[in-house]
N, C-alpha and C positions, 0 to 999 in steps of 0.2 A: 243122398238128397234130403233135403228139409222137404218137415211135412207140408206144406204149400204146394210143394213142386208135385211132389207123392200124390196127389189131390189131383193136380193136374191131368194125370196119367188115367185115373180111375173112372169106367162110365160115369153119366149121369143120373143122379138121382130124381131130377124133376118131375116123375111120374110116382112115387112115394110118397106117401103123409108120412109112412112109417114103416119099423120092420118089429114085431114083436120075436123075442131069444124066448126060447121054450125048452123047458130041460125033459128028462129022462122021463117024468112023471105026467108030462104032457100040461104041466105049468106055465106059465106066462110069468116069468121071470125078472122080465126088464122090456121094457120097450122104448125105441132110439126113434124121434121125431123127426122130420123134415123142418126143423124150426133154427133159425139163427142158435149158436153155440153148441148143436149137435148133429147140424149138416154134414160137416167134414167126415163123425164117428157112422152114421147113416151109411155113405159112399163107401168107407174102407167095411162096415158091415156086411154091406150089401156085395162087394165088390168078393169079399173072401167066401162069400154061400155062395156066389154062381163058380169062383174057383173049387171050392171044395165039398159045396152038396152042404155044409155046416159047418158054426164053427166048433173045429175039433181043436187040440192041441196046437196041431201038424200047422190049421189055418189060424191060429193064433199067435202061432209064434211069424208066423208072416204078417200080420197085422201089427204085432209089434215093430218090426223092421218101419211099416208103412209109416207110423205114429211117429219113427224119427228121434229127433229131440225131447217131445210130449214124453216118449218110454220113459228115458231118464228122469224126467222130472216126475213121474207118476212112482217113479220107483223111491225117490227118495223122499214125497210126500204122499204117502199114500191117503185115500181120498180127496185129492184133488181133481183126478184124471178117473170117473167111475166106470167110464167104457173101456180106458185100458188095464185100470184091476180089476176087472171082470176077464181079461184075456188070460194077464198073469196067473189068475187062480185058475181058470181052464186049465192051462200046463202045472200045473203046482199038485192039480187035483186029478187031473186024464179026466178029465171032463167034455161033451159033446153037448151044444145047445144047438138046437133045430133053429133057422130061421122062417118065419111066414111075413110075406109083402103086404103091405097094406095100401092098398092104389090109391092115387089121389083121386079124388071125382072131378 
């Protein structure tokens, strides 16, 4: 499926402003807004912490399948796509980032 459809499929995000990624060190790493151009990375975020407790490897490499078409084009420009090379190097590195919600008010 294209990622649109993938989209489709995944709760809604509407009660999020955001999810901050927190690594091993208990860092604030990245944080994915509820904002036009990173709504969709929000949902497939959000959607692989309530499957998997974080994203590990194991829920990144499902996150990638999610991304669809985006994977390939992140793979073969890297830095265009910076929530899906954040995945890749999850798996590249066995890496595990914590996710925390941040409610909308």
């Amino acid at each position: 499926m294209a990622f649109a459809d993938n989209l489709k499929t995944l709760p809604g995000v509407s009660h999020l402003a955001a999810l901050n990624l927190i690594d091993a060190a208990d860092a604030v790493v990245a944080t994915i807004e509820n904002k036009p151009g990173q709504a969709g990375s929000l949902a497939v975020y959000n959607h692989l912490a309530q499957l998997y407790g974080a994203i590990s490897p194991e829920a990144a490499k499902k996150g990638l399948e999610l991304y669809a078409e985006h994977t390939e084009d992140a793979r073969a420009n890297p830095g265009k796509h910076p929530n899906i090379d954040r995945l890749i190097g999850l798996i590249e590195r066995g890496e595990t980032l914590r996710v925390k919600q941040v409610f909308a008010v």
